[in-house]
Each structure stands twice: as structure tokens, then as C-alpha cells.
C-alpha positions as semicolon CSV with decimal commas, in nm:
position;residue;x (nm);y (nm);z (nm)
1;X;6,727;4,975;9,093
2;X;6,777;5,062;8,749
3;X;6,683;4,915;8,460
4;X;6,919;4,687;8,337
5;X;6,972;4,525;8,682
6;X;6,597;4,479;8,680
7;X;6,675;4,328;8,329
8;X;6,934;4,068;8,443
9;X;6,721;3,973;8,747
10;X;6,439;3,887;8,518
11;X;6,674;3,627;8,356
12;X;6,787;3,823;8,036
13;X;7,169;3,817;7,889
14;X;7,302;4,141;7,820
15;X;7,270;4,156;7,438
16;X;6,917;4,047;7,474
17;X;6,860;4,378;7,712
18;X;7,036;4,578;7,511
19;X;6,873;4,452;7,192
20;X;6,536;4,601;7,329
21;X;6,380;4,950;7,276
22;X;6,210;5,044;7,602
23;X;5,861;4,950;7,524
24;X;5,952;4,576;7,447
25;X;6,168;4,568;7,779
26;X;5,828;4,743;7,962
27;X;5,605;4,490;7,787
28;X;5,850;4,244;7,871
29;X;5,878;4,335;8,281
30;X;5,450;4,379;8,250
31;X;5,484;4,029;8,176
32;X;5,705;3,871;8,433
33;X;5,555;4,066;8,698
34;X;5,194;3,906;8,549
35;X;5,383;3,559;8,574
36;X;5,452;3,627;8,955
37;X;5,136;3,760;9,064
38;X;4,979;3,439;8,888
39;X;5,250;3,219;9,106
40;X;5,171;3,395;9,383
41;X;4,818;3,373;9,378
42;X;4,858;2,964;9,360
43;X;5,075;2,995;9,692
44;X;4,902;3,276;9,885
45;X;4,607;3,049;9,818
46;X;4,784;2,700;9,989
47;X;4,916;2,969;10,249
48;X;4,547;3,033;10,376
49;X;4,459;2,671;10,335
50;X;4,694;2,576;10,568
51;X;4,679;2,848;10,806
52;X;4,298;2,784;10,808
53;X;4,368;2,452;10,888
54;X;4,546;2,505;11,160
55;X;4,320;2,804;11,265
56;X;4,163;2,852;11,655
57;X;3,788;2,973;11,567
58;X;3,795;3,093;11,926
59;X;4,107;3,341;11,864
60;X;4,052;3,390;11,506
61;X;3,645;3,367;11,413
62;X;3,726;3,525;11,047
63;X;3,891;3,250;10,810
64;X;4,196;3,373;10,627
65;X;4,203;3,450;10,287
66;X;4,452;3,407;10,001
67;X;4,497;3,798;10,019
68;X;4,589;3,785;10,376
69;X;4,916;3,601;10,221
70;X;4,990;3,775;9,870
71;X;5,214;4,057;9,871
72;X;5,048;4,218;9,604
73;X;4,691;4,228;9,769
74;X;4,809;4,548;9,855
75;X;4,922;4,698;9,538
76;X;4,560;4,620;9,424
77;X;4,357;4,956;9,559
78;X;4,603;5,182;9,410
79;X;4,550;5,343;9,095
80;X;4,805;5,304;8,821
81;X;4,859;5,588;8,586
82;X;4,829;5,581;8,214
83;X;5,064;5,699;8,007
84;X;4,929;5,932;7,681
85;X;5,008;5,844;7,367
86;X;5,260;6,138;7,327
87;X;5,437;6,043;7,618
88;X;5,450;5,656;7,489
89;X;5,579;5,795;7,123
90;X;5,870;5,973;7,315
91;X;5,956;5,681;7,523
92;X;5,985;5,449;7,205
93;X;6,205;5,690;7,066
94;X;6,467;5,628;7,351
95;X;6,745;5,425;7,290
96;X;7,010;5,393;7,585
97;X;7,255;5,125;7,454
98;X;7,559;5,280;7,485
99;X;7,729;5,071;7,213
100;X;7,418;5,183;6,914
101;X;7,592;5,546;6,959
């Protein structure tokens, strides 16, 4: 997927996407992808409530957890890489509206 359909999905018009440099549009996909983990910890959460509820201890002795349910429990053990600071400086320098050339 590239970036500007990743743009529109988050709910941005087009002049908005192409108004930002690439750090503000990174900061601003950190941010909605912050906003669903939050929602999704609130439903993975009712998820193992329910499921719990419903559980067999017979079949199932361990309890479910939240995590069992979240699609990014997952995501959690890996290790994210850091970008330097020379490699952020040449990002901010991009600029790849078309229409700015």
C-alpha cells in the first residue's frame, strides 16, 4: 500500500496529505495506529470477558486473556528499529507532492 492510500484510509482529504512533509504524515499515522491499539485493547478486553464467560474449565483450565483477542499482541515482542538522526534529517527533506514541483 503506498502512502497516500494509507493517507485517505486514515480519513485525510487530498490537500491535507499533500500539505504534509513526511514526518508530520509519520507522526500523524504513529498516532492513528496509537488510537487503534487503544480501541482495540477496550474490545480484545470485552472479547475475553465474554469468552471467559462462556468458558468450559474442563476443556479450557487457563482463562483467556485480552491478548488472546488483540491483533496486535503479536506485534508486541518484535523489536522496532530506530531511525538516526541523519536518516530522519533526509527524510524531512523529502517532498513528493507532485504539484510543489
Amino acid at each position: 500500500m503506498d502512502l497516500y492510500s494509507l493517507g485517505l484510509g486514515f480519513g485525510l482529504r487530498p490537500r491535507e496529505f499533500w500539505d504534509m512533509t513526511f514526518m508530520e504524515f509519520a507522526a500523524f499515522a504513529r498516532g492513528e495506529t496509537d488510537r487503534d491499539r487503544r480501541k482495540w485493547e477496550h474490545t480484545s478486553s470485552v472479547m475475553a470477558l465474554f469468552a471467559n464467560a462462556n468458558r468450559d474449565p474442563k476443556r479450557r483450565p487457563q482463562p483467556f486473556t485480552p491478548e488472546d483477542f488483540s491483533p496486535y499482541s503479536e506485534n508486541e515482542t518484535q523489536v522496532g528499529h530506530e531511525l538516526t538522526q541523519e536518516q530522519q534529517d533526509q527524510i524531512a527533506q523529502w517532498r513528493v507532492n507532485p504539484s510543489s514541483m
